[in-house]
N, C-alpha and C positions, 0 to 999 in steps of 0.2 A: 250333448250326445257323446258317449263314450263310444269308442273304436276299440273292435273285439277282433281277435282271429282265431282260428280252431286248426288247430294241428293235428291229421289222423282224420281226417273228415271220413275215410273211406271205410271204418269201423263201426259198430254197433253204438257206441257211445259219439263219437264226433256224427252219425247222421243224428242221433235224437237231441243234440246240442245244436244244431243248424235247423232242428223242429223247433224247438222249442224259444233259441233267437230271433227266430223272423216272428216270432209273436209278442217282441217285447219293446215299448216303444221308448224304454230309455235308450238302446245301442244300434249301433251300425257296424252290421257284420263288413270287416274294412279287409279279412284275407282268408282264404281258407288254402289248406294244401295237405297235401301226401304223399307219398312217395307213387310217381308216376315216369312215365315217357315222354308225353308231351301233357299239356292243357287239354283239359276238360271240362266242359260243362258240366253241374253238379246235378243237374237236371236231365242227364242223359244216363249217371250213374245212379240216378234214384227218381226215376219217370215223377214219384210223387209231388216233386221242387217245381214242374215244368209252373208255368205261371204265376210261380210265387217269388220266384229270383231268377237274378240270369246269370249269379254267383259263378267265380269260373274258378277251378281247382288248379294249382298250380305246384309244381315239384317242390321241395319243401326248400327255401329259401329265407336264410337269418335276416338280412340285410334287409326284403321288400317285407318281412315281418317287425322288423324295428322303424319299418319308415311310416307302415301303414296302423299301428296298432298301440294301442295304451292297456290294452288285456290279451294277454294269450291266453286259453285254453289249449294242454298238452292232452290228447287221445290217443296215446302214443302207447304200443306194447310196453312192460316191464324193463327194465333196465336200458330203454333207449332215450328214456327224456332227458337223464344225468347230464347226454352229453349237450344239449341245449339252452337248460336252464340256466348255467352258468353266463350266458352270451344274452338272454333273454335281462336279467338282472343288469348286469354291467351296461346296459343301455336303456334301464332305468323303468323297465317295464312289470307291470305285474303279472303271474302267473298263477293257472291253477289246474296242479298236475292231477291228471286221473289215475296216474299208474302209481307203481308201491314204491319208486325211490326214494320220497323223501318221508314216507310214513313212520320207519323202522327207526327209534331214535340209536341203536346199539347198532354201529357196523355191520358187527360180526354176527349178528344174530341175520341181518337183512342178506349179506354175501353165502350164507350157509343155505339159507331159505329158495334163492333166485339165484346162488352158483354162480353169480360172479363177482369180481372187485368191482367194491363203487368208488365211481370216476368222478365225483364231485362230493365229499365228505364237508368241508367246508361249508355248505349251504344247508344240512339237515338242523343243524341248529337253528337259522334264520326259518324253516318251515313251520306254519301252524299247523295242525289236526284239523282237519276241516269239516267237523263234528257241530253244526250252528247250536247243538240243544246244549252242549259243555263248553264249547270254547267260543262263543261267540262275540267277547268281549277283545278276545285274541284275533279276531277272525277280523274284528274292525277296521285295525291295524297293522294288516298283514300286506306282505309283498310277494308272498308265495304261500301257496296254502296246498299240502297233500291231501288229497280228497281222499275221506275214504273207501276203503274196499265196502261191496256187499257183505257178504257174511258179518264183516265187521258190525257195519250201520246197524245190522238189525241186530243183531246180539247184544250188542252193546247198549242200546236203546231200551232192549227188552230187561236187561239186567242193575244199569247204572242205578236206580233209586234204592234197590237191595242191597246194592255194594257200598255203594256210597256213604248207606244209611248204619254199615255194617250188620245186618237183618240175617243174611245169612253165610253160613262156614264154606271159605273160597273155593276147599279143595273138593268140596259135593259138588262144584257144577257141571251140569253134563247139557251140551248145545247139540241136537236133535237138526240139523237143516237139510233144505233140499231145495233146490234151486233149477231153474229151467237152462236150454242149453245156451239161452247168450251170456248167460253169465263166461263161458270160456271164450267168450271171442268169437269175432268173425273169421276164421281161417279153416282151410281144409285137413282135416284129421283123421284117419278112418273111426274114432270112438264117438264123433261128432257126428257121424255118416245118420242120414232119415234114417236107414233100413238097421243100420247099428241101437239105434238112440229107440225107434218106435215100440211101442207094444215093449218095452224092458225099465225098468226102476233099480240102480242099484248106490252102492255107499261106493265112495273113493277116495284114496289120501286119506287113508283110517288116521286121525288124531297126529299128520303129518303135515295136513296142508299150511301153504303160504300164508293164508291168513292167522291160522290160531298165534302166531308169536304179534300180531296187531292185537288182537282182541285181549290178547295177555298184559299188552302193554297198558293199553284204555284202562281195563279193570284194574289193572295193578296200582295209577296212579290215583281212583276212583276209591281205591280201599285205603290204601296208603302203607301198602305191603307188595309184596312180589307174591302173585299167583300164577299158576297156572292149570286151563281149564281143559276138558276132555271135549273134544269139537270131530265131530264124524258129517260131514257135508255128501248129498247124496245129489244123484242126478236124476232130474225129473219128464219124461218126456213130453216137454211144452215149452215153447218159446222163452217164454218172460215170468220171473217172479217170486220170489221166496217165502218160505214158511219155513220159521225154527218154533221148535218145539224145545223150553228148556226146564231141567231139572235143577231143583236145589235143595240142601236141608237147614233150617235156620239155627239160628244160635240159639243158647240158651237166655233169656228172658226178651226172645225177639216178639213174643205175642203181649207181651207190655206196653213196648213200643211201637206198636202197629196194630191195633185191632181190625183194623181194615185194610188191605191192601189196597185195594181199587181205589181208595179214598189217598192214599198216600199217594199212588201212580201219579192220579190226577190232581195232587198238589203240587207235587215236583216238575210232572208238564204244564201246568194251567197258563203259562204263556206262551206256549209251544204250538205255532202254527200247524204243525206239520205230524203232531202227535197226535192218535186218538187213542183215549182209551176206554175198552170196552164195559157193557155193564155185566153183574154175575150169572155166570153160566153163559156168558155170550162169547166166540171166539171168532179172529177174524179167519178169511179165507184169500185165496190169490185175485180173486176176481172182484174183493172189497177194494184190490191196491194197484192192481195193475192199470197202467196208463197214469197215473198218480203220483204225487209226491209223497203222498202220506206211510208212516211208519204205523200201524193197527197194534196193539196189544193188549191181549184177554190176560186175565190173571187167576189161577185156580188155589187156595190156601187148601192146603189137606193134613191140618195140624202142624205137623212137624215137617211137614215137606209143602212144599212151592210149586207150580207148573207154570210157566209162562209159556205163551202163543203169541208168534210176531209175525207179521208179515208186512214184505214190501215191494214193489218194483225192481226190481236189480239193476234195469237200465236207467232208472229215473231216481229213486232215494238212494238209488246204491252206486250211482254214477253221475248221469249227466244234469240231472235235476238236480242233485245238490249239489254239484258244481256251479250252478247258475243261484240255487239258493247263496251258496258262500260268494257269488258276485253280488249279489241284491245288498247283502248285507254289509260288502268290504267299501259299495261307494253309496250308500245310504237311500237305495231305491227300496219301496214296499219291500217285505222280506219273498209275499207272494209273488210278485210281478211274475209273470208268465208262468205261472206254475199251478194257479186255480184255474 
């Protein structure tokens, strides 16, 4: 029985990580916490837990976390896990961060992006990409693993057999997405507000956001060049979910090498749990993927241009499910376990 704790339980990602571990009968959820006043029942902060644990939430604590635990899970905002990881390692424990410290392999690119100095540089090297469909060989052997972002997951999913295969030219790509509002977190905002959010659809972080320097990185290493792609992320008014819509135009003698796309998609996933791809003319939608692990992708060939259709859960393939996916896999449980 592995002993798990979750850090941030009181987030969007640490409640569907405390869902999804009471359903899995290799671990024993051994601590959960957050930043609090006193203890709390987890079950009083999400009536849903009442009868299913009596798990109690405690201020966030290194010491009952290195006494109780042989996996952490970090559900921690941006640039606060840095400061724990370090302490988590040196006591010889595994990690897996949901937030973007250790994603960014270039400093300078990560402090530009999230605005501040990173306070643990030392460990970004020791991190894997916690991508199970690329790195999963990595993923085996790891002691820390940066999960990735949403936008990332699906973009990168939808794109890597293209890229990879060099099929088409880096600098056409253009990432179409739009994503519901937990993707920003559970916190109070006024642009997050119901009466803000409802009845409105709009773009933001025009070809600025945090994510595109990850998705640059992925692809970049995928091609075996430095790219960089034009990524417009929209908010959508709906809970949970994302759908990219992507553009590309291929190389020249790309229809040589690929007379069928959909047939290639599904050579490159055919052992890929968690991928499906669509048949022609078929594309997915948020309500094929929500509550799910699964990453969906349609494929449209239009001669000389490309259209890929992706979608996924934000809070599950783009978070807390593949956090658990890259547990299954790092101590050698089903890769499904708790996640069909």
């Amino acid at each position: 029985m592995l002993n798990v704790g979750i850090v941030g339980v009181t987030g969007y990602a640490g409640e569907e990580l405390i869902r999804i571990l009471l359903a899995h009968h290799h671990i024993k959820i051994a601590h959960i916490s957050a930043r609090l006043d006193k203890p709390k029942a987890i079950s009083e902060m999400f009536p849903k837990f009442k009868h299913k644990t009596e798990l109690i939430c405690k201020d966030l604590d290194i010491k009952g976390i290195n006494a109780a635990c042989d996996l952490v899970f970090l559900a921690l905002p941006h640039t606060v896990s840095m400061d724990f990881v370090p302490k988590l390692l040196k006591a010889g424990k595994s990690v897996i961060d949901l937030s973007a410290d250790y994603r960014i392999r270039e400093i300078g690119v990560y402090e530009q992006f999230y605005n501040t100095k990173h306070r643990d540089k030392m460990n970004i090297a020791l991190a894997v990409y916690g991508l199970p469909e690329i790195y999963r060989a990595k993923i085996k052997q790891a002691k820390l693993i940066a999960n990735p972002g949403c936008y990332p997951t699906v973009s990168i999913l939808a794109l890597a057999p293209l890229v990879a295969l060099g099929l088409i030219d880096p600098d056409s790509i253009i990432i179409d997405a739009k994503s519901g509002v937990t993707g920003a977190g559970r916190k109070a905002a006024e642009g997050f507000l119901f009466s803000e959010v409802n009845e409105d659809f709009k773009a933001y972080k025009v070809n600025i956001h945090q994510h595109a320097p990850e998705i640059n990185q992925e692809l970049s290493s995928l091609a075996g060049k430095r790219l960089e792609i034009t990524f417009v992320p929209h908010l959508l008014p709906i809970n949970r979910g994302i759908l990219a819509t992507i553009y590309a135009k291929k190389v020249k003698g790309a229809k040589g090498k690929a007379k069928n796309l959909i047939d290639l998609y599904k050579k490159f996933y055919k052992k890929e749990p968690f991928v499906r791809i669509r048949e022609e003319g078929v594309y997915p939608r948020l309500k094929d993927v929500v509550f799910t692990n699964f990453c969906d992708i349609g494929i449209k060939d239009e001669g000389e241009n490309i259209i890929i259709v992706a979608a996924i859960d934000n809070l599950l393939k783009g978070a807390s499910g593949q956090a658990v996916q890259n547990m299954n896999i790092m101590y050698n449980f089903p890769e499904y376990t708790a996640l069909l």
